[in-house]
C-alpha positions as CSV (number, residue, x, y, z in Angstrom):
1,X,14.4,10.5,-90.8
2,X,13.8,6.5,-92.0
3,X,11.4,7.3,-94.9
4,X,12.2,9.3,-97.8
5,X,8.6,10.4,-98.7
6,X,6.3,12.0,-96.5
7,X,2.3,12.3,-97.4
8,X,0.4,15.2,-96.3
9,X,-3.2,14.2,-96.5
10,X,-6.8,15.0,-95.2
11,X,-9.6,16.5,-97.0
12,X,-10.1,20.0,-98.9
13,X,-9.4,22.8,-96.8
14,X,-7.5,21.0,-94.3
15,X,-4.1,22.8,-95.6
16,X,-2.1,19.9,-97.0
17,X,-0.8,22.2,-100.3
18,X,-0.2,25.0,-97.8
19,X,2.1,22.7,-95.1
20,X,3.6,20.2,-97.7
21,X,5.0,23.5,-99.5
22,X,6.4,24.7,-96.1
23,X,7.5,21.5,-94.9
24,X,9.5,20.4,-98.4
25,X,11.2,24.2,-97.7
26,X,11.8,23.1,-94.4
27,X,13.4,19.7,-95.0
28,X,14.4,20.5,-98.3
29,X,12.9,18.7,-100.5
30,X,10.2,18.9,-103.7
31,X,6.7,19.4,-103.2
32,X,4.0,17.8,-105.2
33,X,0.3,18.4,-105.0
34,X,-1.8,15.3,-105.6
35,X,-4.6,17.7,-107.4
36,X,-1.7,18.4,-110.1
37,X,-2.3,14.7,-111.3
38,X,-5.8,14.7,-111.8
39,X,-7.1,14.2,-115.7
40,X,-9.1,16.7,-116.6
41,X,-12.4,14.4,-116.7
42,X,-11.8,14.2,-112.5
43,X,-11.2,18.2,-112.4
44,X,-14.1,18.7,-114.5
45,X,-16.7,16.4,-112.5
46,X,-15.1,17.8,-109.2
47,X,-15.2,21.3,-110.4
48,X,-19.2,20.7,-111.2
49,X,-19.9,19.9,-108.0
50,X,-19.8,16.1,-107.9
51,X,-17.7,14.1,-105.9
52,X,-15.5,11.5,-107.8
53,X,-15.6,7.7,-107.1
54,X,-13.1,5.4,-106.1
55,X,-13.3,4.2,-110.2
56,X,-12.4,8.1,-111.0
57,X,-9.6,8.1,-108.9
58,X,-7.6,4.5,-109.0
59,X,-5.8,5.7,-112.1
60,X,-4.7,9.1,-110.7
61,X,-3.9,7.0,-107.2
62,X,-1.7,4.7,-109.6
63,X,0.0,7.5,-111.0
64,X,0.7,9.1,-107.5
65,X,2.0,5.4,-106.5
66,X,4.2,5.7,-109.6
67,X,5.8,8.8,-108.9
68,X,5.9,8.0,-105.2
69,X,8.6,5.1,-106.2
70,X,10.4,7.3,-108.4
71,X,10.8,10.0,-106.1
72,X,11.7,7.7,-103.0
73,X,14.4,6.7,-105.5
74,X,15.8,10.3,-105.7
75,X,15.8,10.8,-102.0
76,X,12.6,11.7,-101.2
77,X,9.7,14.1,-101.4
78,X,6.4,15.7,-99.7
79,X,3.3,14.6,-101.5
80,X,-0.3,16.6,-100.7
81,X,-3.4,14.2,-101.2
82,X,-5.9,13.6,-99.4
83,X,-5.8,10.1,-99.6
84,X,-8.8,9.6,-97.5
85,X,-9.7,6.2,-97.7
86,X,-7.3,3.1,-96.4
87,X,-7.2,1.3,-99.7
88,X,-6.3,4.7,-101.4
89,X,-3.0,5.2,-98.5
90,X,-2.9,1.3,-99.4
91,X,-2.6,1.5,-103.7
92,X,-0.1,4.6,-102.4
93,X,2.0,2.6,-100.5
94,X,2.6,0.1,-103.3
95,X,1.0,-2.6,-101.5
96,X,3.0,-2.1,-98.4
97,X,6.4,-2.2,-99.8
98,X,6.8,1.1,-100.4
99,X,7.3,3.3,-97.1
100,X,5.8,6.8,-96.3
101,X,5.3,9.0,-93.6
102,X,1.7,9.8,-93.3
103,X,0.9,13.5,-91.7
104,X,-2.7,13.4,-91.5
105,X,-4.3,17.0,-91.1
106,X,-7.5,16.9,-89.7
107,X,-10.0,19.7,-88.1
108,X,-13.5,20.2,-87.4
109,X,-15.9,20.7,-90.2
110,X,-16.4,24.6,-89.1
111,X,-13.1,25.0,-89.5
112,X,-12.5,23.2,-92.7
113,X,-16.0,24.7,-94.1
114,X,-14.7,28.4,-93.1
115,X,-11.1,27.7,-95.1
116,X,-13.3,26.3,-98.1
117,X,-15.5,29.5,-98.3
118,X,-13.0,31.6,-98.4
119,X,-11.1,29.9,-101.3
120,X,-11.9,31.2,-104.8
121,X,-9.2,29.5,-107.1
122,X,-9.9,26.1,-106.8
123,X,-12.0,23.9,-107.9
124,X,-13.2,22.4,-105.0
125,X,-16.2,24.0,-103.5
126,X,-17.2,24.1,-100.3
127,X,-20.4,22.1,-101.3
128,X,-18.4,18.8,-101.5
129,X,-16.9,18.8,-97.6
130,X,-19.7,16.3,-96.3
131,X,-18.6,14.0,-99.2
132,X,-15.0,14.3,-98.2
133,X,-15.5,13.9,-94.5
134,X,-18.1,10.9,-95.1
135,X,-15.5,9.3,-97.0
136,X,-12.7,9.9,-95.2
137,X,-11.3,6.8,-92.5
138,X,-9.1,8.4,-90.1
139,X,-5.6,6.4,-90.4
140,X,-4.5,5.2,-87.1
141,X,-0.8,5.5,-87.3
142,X,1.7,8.1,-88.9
143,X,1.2,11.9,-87.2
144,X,-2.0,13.5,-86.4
145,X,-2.1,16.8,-86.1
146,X,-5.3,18.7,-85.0
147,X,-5.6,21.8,-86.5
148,X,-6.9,25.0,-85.1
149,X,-7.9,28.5,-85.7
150,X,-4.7,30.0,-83.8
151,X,-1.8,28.2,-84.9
152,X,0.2,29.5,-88.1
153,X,1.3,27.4,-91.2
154,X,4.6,27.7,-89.8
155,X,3.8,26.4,-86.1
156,X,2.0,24.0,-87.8
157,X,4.9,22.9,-89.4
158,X,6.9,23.3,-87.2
159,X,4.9,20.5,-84.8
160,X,5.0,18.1,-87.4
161,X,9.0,18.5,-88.0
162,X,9.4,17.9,-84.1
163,X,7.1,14.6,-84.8
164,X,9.0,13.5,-87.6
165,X,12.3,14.1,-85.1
166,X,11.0,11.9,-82.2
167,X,10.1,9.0,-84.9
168,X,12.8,9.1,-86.4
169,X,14.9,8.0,-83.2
C-alpha cells in the first residue's frame, strides 16, 4: 500500500469505529477513534443535543493532524472521524503534505437513522443526523463504499481491503 494512514470517515452511524477496528486487525495496524480526542466541552455540547461548530472542532482536528504525523512516522495507522467537511480532510492532511487514504462510508439516512436508534452508549443521538448529513461534502476521491443493510462488517471490510489492493498497484 503507498500510504501509511488510512481515514475512515462519514457521519454517526455510518460504522467507521466498527470497520476501522476490523480493518487495523486486518492490516495490522492501531486503531484510533477520532471521538477519543474530543475535550470534554465538545462531548458535553454534543451529548446535549447540539451540534458542534467548525470553532469547536479546529483544535480537536489539529490534534488528529498531530497524531496523524506521528503515527505515519511509526508506520501507519487507521483513524475513525468523520471528517465531513473538505477543509476538515484538508487541516487532516497537514495542508496536503501529509498523505492518507480516505475510506468514506456513506448510506442512506434510513439506514444511518436505524443504526443511531439502536445505539445507547454513545453520546451521539440520533437527533443530530440531519446536522451531520447537511454538513457533510462528499469527498470525490479516496474509496467510496455504499453501505447496505445485508453486507457484514467483515464483507465490508473485506471490499475496502480489495480497494486498497487495486490502488495500491
Amino acid at each position: 500500500m503507498k500510504q501509511a494512514n488510512i481515514i475512515v470517515m462519514g457521519v454517526s452511524g455510518s460504522g467507521k469505529t466498527t470497520i476501522g477496528e476490523l480493518l487495523a486487525q486486518e492490516l495490522g495496524r492501531p486503531f484510533y477513534d477520532g471521538d477519543d480526542f474530543h475535550p470534554a466541552a465538545n462531548v458535553a455540547k454534543m451529548a446535549a443535543g447540539h451540534p458542534l461548530t467548525d470553532e469547536d472542532r479546529a483544535g480537536w482536528l489539529a490534534t488528529l493532524a498531530t497524531h496523524l504525523g506521528e503515527w505515519e512516522a511509526a508506520g501507519g495507522a487507521v483513524l475513525a472521524c468523520s471528517a465531513l467537511k473538505e477543509v476538515y480532510r484538508q487541516t487532516l492532511q497537514a495542508g496536503e503534505q501529509l498523505p492518507l487514504t480516505w475510506v468514506f462510508l456513506d448510506g442512506s439516512r434510513e439506514l444511518l437513522e436505524a443504526r443511531l436508534e439502536g445505539r445507547h452508549d454513545h453520546y451521539m443521538k440520533a437527533s443530530m443526523l440531519d446536522s451531520q448529513l447537511t454538513t457533510l461534502e462528499k469527498p470525490t476521491y479516496g474509496i467510496r463504499i455504499e453501505l447496505t443493510n445485508s453486507e457484514t462488517p467483515a464483507q465490508v471490510v473485506a471490499r475496502v481491503v480489495a480497494e486498497l489492493s487495486v490502488s495500491a498497484t
